[in-house]
C-alpha positions as CSV (number, residue, x, y, z in Angstrom):
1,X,33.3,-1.5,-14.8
2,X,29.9,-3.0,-14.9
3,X,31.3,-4.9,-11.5
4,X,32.0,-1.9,-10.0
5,X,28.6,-0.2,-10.6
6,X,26.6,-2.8,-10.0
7,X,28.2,-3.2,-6.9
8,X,27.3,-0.1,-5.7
9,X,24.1,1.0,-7.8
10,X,22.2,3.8,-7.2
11,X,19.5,4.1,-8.9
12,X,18.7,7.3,-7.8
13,X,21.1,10.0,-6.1
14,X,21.1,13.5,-4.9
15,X,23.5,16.3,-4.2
16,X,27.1,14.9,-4.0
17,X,25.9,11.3,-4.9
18,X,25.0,11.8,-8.6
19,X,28.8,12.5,-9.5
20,X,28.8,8.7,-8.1
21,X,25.7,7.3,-9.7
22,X,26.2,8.9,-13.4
23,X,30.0,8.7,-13.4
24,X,31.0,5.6,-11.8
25,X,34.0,5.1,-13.8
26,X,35.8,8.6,-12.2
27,X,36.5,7.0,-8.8
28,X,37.8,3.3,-7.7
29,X,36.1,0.5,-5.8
30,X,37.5,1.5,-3.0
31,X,37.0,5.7,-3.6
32,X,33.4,5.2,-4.4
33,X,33.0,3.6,-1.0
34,X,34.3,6.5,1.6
35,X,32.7,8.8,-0.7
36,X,30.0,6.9,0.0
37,X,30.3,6.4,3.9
38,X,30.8,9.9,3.9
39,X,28.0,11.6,2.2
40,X,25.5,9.1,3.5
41,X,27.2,8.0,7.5
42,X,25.7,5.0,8.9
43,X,23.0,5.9,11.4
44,X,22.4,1.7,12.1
45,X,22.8,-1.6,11.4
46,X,19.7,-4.1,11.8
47,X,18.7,-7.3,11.2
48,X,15.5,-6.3,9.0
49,X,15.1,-2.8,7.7
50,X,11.2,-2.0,6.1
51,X,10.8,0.3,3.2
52,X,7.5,2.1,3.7
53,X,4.8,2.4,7.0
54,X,1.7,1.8,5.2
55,X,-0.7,-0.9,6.0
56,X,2.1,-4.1,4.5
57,X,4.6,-2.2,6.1
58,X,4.1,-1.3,9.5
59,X,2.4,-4.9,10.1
60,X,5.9,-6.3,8.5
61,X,7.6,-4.3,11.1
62,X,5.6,-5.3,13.3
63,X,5.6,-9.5,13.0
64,X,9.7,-9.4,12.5
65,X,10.0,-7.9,15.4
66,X,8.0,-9.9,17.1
67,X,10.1,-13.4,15.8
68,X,12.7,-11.6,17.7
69,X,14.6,-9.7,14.7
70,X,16.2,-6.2,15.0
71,X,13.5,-4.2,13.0
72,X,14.1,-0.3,11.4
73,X,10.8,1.0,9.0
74,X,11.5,3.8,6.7
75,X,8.6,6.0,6.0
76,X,8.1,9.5,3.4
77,X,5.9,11.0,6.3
78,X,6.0,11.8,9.7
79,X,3.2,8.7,10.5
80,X,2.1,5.1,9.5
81,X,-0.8,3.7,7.7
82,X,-0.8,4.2,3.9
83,X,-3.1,4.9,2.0
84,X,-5.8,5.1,5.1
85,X,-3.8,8.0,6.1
86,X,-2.3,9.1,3.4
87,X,-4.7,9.1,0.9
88,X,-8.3,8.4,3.1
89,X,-8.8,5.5,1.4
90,X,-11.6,3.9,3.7
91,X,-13.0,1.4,4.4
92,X,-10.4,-1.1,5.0
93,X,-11.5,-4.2,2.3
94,X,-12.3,-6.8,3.2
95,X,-11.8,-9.0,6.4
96,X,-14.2,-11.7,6.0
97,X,-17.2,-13.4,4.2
98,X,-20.2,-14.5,6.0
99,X,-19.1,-13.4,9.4
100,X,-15.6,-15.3,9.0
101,X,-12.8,-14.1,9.4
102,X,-10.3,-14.3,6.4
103,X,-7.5,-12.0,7.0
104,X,-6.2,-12.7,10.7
105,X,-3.2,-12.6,13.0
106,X,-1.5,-8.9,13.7
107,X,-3.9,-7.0,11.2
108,X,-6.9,-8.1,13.1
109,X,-5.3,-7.9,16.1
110,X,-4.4,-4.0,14.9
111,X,-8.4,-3.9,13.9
112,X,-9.2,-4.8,17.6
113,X,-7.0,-2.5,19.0
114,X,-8.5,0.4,17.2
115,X,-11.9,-0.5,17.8
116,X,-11.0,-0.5,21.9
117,X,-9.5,3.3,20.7
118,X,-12.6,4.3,20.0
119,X,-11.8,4.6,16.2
120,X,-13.1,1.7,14.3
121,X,-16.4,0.4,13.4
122,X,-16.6,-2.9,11.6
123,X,-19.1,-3.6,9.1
124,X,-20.2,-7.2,9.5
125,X,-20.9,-9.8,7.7
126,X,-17.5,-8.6,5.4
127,X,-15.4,-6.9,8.4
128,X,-14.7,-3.9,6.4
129,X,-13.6,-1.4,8.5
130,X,-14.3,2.2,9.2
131,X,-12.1,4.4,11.0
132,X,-10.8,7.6,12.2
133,X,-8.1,8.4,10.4
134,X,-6.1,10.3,13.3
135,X,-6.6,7.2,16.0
136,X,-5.4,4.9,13.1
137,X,-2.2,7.0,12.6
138,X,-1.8,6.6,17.1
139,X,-2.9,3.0,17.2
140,X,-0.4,2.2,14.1
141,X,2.7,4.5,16.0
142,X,2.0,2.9,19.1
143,X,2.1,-1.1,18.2
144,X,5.0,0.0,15.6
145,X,7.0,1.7,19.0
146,X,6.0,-1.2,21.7
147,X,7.5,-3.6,19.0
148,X,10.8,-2.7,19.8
149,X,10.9,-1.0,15.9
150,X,13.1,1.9,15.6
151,X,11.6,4.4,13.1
152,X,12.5,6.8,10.4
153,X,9.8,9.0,9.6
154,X,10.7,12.0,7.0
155,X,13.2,10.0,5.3
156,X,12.5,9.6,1.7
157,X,14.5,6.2,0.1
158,X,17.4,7.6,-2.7
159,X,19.3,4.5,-3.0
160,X,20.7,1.1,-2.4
161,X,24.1,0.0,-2.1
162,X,24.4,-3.7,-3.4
163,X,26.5,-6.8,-3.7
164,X,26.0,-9.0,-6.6
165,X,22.0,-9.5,-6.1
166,X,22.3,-8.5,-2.5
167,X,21.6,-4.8,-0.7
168,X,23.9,-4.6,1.7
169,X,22.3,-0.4,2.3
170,X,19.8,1.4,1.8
171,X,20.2,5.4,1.4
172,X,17.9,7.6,2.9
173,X,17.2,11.7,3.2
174,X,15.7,13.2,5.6
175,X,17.0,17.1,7.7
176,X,20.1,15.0,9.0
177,X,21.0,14.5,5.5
178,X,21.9,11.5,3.6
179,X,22.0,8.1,5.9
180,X,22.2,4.9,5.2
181,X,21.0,1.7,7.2
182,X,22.4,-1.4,6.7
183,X,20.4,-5.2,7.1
184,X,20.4,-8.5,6.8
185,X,17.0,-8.5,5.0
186,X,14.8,-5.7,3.4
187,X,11.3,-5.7,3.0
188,X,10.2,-3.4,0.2
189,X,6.2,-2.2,1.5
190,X,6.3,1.1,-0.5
191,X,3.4,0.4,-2.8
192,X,5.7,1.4,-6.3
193,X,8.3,-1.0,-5.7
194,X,10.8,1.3,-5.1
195,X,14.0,-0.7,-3.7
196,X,13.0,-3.1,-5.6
197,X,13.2,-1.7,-8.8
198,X,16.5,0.6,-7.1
199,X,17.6,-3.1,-6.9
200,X,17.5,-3.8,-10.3
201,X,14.4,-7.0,-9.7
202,X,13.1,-7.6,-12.6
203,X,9.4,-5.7,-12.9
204,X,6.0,-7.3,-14.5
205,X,5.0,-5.8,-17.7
206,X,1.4,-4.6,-19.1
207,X,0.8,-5.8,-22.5
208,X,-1.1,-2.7,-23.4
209,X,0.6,0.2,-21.1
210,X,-2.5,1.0,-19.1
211,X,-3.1,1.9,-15.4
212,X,-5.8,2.0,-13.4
213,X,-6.7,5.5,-12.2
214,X,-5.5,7.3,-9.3
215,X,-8.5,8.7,-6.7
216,X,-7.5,12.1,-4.9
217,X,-9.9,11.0,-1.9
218,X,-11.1,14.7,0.6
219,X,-13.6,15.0,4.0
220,X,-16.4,16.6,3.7
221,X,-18.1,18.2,6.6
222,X,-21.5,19.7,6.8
223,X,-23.4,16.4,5.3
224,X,-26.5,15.4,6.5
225,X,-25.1,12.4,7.4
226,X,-28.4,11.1,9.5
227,X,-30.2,11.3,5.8
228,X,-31.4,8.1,4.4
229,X,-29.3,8.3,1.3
230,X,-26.3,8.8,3.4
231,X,-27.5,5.8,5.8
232,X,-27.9,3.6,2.6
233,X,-24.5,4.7,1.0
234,X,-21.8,5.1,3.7
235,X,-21.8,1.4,5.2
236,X,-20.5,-1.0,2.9
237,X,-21.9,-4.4,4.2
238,X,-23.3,-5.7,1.4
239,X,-26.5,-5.7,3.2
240,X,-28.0,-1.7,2.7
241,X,-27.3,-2.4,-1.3
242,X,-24.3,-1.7,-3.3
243,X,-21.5,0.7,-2.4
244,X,-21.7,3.3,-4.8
245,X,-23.8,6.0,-4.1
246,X,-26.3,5.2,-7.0
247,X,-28.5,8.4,-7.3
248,X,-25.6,10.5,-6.9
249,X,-24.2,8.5,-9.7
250,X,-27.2,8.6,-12.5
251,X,-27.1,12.8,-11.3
252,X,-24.1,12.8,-12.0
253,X,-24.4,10.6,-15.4
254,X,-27.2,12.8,-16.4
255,X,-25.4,15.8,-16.5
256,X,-22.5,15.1,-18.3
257,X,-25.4,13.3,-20.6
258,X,-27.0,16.7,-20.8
259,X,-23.8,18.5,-21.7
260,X,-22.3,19.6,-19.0
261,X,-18.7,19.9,-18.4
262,X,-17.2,17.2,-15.4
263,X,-14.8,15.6,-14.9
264,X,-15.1,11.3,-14.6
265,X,-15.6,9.9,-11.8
266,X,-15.7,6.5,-10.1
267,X,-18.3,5.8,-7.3
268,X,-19.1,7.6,-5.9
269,X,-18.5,6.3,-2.8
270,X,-18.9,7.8,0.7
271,X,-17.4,6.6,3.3
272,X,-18.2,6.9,7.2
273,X,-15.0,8.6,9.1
274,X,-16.7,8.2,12.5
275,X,-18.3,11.6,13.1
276,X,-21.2,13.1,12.3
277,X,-21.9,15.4,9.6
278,X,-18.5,14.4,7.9
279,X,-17.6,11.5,5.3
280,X,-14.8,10.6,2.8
281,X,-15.5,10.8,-0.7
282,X,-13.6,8.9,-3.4
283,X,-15.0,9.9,-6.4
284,X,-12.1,11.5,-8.8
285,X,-10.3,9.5,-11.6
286,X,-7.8,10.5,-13.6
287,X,-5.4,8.6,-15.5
288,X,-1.8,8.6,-13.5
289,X,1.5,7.2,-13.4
290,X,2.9,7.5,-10.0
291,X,6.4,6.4,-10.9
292,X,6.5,9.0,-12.6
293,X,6.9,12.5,-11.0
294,X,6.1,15.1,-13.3
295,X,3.1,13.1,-14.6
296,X,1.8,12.6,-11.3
297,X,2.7,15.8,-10.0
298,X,0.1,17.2,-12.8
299,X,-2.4,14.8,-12.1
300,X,-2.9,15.6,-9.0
301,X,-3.5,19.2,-9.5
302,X,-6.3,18.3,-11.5
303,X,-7.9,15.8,-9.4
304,X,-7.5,18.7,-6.8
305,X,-10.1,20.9,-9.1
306,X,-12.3,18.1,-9.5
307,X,-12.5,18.2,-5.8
308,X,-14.1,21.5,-5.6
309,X,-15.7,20.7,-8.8
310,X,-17.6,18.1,-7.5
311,X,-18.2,19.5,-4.1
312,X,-20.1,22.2,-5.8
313,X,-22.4,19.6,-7.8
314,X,-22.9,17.9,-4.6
315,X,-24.2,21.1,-3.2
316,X,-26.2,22.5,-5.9
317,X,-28.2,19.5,-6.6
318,X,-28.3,17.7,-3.0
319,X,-30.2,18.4,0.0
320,X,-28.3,16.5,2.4
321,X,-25.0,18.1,0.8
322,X,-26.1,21.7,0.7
323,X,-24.2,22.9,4.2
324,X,-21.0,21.2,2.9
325,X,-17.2,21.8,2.6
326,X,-14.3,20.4,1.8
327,X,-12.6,19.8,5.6
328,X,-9.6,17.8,4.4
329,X,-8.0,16.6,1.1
330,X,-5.6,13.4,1.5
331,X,-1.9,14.7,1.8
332,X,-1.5,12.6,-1.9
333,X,-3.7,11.3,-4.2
334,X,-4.6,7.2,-4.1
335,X,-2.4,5.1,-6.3
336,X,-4.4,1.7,-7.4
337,X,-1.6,0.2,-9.6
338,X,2.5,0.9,-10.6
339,X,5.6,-1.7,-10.8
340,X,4.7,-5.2,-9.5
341,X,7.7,-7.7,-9.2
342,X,8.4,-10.7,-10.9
343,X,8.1,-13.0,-8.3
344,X,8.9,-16.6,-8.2
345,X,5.5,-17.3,-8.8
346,X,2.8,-14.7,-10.4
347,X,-0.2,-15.2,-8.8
348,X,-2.8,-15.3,-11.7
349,X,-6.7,-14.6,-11.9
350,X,-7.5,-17.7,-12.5
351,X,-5.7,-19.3,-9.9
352,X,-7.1,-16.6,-7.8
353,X,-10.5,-16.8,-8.8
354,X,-10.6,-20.3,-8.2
355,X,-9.5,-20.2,-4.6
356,X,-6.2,-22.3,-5.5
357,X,-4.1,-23.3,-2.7
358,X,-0.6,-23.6,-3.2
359,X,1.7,-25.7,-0.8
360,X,3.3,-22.1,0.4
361,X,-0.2,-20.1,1.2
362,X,0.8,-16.9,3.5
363,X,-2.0,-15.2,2.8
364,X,-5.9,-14.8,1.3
365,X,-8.0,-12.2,-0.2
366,X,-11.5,-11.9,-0.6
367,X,-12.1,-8.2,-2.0
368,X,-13.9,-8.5,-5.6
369,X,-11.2,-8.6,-8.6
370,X,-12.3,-4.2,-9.3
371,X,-10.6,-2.5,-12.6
372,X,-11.6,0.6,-12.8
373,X,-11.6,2.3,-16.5
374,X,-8.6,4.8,-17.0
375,X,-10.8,7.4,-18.7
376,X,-14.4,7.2,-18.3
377,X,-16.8,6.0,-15.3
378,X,-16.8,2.7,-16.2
379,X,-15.8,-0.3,-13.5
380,X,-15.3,-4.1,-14.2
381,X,-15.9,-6.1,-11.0
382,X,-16.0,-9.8,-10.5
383,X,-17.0,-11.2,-6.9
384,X,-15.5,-14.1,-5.6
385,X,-17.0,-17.1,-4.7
386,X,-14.4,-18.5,-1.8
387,X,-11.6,-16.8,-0.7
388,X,-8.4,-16.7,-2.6
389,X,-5.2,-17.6,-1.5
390,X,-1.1,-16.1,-1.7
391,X,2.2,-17.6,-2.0
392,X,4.9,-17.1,-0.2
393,X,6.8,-17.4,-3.6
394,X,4.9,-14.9,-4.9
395,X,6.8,-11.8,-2.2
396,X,10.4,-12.9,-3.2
397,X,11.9,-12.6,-6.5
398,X,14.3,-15.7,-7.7
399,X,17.8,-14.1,-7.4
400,X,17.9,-11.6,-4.8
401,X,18.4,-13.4,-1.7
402,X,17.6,-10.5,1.3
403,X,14.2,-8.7,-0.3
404,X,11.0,-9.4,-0.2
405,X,8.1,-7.4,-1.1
406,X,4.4,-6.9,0.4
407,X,1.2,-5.1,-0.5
408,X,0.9,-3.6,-3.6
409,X,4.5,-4.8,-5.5
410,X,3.9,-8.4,-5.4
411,X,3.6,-11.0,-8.1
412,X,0.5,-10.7,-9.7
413,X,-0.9,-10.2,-13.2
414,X,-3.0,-7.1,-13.4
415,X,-6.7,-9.0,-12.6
416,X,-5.4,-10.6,-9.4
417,X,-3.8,-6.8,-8.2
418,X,-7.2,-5.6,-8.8
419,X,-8.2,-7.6,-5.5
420,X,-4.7,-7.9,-3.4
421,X,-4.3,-4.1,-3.8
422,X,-6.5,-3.2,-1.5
423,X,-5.4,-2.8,2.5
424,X,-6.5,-5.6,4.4
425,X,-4.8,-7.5,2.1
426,X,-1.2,-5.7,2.1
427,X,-1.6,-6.1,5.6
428,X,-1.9,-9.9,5.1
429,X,1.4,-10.0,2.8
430,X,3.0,-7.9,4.9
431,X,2.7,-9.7,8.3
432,X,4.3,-12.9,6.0
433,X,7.3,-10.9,4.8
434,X,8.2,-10.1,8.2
435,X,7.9,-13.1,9.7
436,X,9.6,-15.1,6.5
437,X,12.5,-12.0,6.8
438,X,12.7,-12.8,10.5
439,X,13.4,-16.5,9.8
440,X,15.4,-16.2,7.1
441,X,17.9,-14.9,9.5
442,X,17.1,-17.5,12.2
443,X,17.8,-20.6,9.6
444,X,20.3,-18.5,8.2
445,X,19.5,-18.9,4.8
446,X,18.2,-16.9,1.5
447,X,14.6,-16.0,1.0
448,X,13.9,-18.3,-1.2
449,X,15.1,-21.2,1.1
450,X,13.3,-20.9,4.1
451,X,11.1,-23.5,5.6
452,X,7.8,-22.2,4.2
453,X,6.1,-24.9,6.1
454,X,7.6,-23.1,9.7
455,X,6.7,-20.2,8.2
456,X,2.4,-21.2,8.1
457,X,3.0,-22.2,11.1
458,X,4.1,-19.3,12.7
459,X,1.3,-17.2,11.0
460,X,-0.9,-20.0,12.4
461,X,0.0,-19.5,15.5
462,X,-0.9,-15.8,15.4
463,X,-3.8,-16.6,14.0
464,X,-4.1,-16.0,10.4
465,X,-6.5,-17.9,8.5
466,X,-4.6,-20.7,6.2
């Protein structure tokens, strides 16, 4: 029986599904399956199929398509970009030090393209990016679409239909229903790990059960965003001092020190959006776990207060924030750490912080290692001296032949995530995975097999920076 369910796990189901995934010894093999075929029909059969459209997953999409593969993306809203979209993280961090680039190939080439938009402005000598967040959301539709990739936007992952260690499905809802796609290779980009842990891989675990705090990121509009503190605080450079908005902060420190009730706070940090008078603020912290609904449903009703909390601070006790309003919040709040895999290799601070390179490099990071305190306003940060570097072996885990993972899920121990989490770097990862997925096929071979040497020189030839 354990045959039977493995073979078609569902880790999740819905509607006529659950009777499958909680009863699975009511129906045969072979009943299971036409149950299956029929509550979920198959809307298409691809080559790779991408699980999530933020910033690992559209640029997977993207680079297997371009090696030629038959490429679907999966995505929970009706457009691309991740947490720049979804949750107004900005700036992108980090694509370079000293004026070089370290993160190249398709996610510069995406940078570029949104600069010519009119809606990016890069912050030299780091390359961090500001942007608009509607022109990201066009520029990231419209490379995803001349890729050749056919898209499901609205379609929220339920399931997985396996074979041994193998997905041979994936089960997705959306207004047509249930649907299922079926691949040769799946590329897990959803940030929590999702098909992964659907899949049964094997998850990292944290010795002392914490997470780093989720950020419910909002516009403001009506900031005196000419103002000199606003000048020194919204461009993050490295050159007009440190990121943080630091006499906001000691306000802000000094209040609660003088009794007054708010909530913490990170930052703050105000970020430049591109028009004037209007900025993104990531400020709120509160202790999340976005696996897991109910708690992160709460959560982010109270990190929706703090919002209008903190707006009202802002406005009481700064001049170039007394006109100001809360335009936009993000559509969900900002996840900074969930499930990770466990890769064939776990990338480790100290190999990180000491710039190792390993035979298989796919990838490099250069954002600070930044742990921010669950509860409080405290923030451990640690620059790095040289870029870092990825593995390849650190995307696949060892015995599920058609996944990989990018972005957020790799294989990392909690230091090293506090760098590769952020979204230059997921786009990094992810333009790997969809290139290694693509020529897994084309060598027909597992994941773990390929040619990882064919595989630099691919991303070489893109122009990623090995």
């Amino acid at each position: 029986m354990e045959k039977i369910s493995r073979k078609l796990f569902l880790k999740r189901a819905v509607a006529g599904l659950a009777a499958i995934a909680v009863a699975p010894n009511l129906l045969s093999c072979t009943e299971k399956e036409h149950e299956i075929t029929r509550l979920a029909p198959l809307a298409g059969r691809y080559d790779v199929v991408v699980v999530g459209g933020g910033p690992a997953g559209f640029i997977a999409a993207i680079a297997a398509a371009r090696k030629g593969a038959k490429v679907a993306i999966i995505e929970r809203y009706g457009f691309f970009g991740g947490m720049a979209t979804i949750g107004y993280v900005a700036p992108i961090s980090v694509f370079a030090k000293n004026n070089e680039l370290v993160i190249g190939g398709i996610p510069w080439e995406f940078v570029k393209r949104l600069e010519s938009m009119g809606g990016a402005f890069i912050e030299w000598p780091k390359a961090n990016v500001d942007f608009d967040i509607e022109l990201y959301k066009l520029c990231c539709q419209r490379m995803v679409l001349e890729a050749g990739v056919d898209i499901y936007t609205h379609s929220v992952l339920v399931g997985c239909q396996m074979e041994g260690n193998s997905i041979e499905s994936v089960i997705i809802e959306n207004k047509n229903g249930l649907e299922s796609l079926e691949a040769k290779r799946f590329i897990d980009c959803t940030g929590d790990g999702d098909l992964a842990y659907m899949a049964q891989v094997p998850m990292q675990s944290n010795p002392d059960g914490e997470l780093q705090p989720s950020s419910f990121c909002f516009i403001l509009s009506g900031v005196d965003t000419d103002s000199e503190l606003l000048n020194k605080c919204m461009y993050h450079n490295g050159i007009n001092g440190p990121s943080q908005c630091k006499p906001v902060r000691e306000k802000l420190l000094a209040l609660k020190a003088s009794g007054v009730d708010l909530p913490d706070f990170g930052g703050p940090w105000f970020n430049n959006v591109l028009h004037k008078g209007s900025v993104a603020v990531n400020m709120t912290r509160r202790a999340a776990d976005s696996t897991n609904n109910r708690n992160y449903s709460a959560t982010e009703c109270q990190l929706r207060e703090d919002i209008f909390t903190f707006t009202k601070v802002l406005k009481e006790n700064f001049k170039e924030f007394k006109d100001c309003y809360v335009a936009s919040t993000a559509p969900q709040a900002g996840v900074r750490e969930s499930r990770r895999i466990q890769g064939v290799h776990t990338v480790t601070a100290d190999e990180y912080v000491s710039a190792f390179k390993y035979e298989d490099s796919i990838s490099r990071g250069i954002h600070p290692i930044d742990i921010h305190a669950s509860k409080g306003t405290s923030q451990v940060r640690i620059d790095l001296d040289k870029p870092a570097y990825v593995p390849y072996r650190a995307l696949i885990a060892p015995a599920f032949p058609n996944l990989l993972v990018a972005g957020r899920c790799i294989s990392t121990d909690r230091q090293a995530l506090a760098s590769l989490r952020v979204m230059a770097s997921c786009m990094g990862t992810g333009q790997a995975a969809g290139a290694a997925a693509a020529q897994s096929i084309a060598q027909n071979c597992a994941v773990q097999d390929i040619d990882t040497q064919q595989l630099i020189a691919t991303l070489k030839e893109w122009g990623t920076v090995l």
